[in-house]
Structures are given as C-alpha cells and as structure tokens.
C-alpha positions, 0 to 999 in steps of 0.5 A: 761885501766884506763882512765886518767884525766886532772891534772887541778891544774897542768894546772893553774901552768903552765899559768892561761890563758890555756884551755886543752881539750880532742878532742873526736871527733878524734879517739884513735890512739893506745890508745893515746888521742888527747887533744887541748890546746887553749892559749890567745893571749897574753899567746901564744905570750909569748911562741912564743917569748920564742920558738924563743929566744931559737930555739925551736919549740912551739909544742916541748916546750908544749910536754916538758912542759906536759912530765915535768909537768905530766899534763895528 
C-alpha cells in the first residue's frame, strides 16, 4: 500500500496558521491513519465561530474541508 503524504501546499490554502501532523504513536485502524490538526487560537476561534453560526460541529466542518480539499 502506497503511503500517502501530506499535501502541504493544500494545508497553507486552507489557513497559514494550521499545523497537521501524522500521530505515530496511535496504531493504523484498518489501514486509516490518525493525523493532529493543531490551529492557533485566533485561527481556532474563527472556525468555532463559523461552526456556531452554521450549526455544524468543528470535527464535521474539518473532515468537510480535507474530503473537499484532498489534503491527504
């Protein structure tokens, strides 16, 4: 199985202030990987504030945004 990478130049389009990182230190469930999204906090009460105004949880609005984006 081909190992997938990090589309970096994706990542800085969505918001220059996002780190995402693969976490190896949890193990593969079924061949999907466990990846930590880290915002500043200015960056994470943007998309709170979006998330609120549009009644949608902030973990949907991310799983959205890197189904969309194809960032891995």
């Amino acid at each position: 199985m081909a190992k997938k990478q990090i589309n970096k130049a994706m990542l800085e389009k969505l918001s220059k202030n996002v780190e995402m990182t693969e976490n190896k230190k949890e193990e593969e469930l079924g061949g999907i990987k466990n990846f930590t999204i880290a915002f500043k906090f200015n960056e994470f009460m943007k998309i709170k504030t979006h998330c609120e105004n549009n009644h949608i949880s902030i973990g949907k609005f991310i799983k959205k945004l890197i189904e969309k984006e194809g960032i891995i």
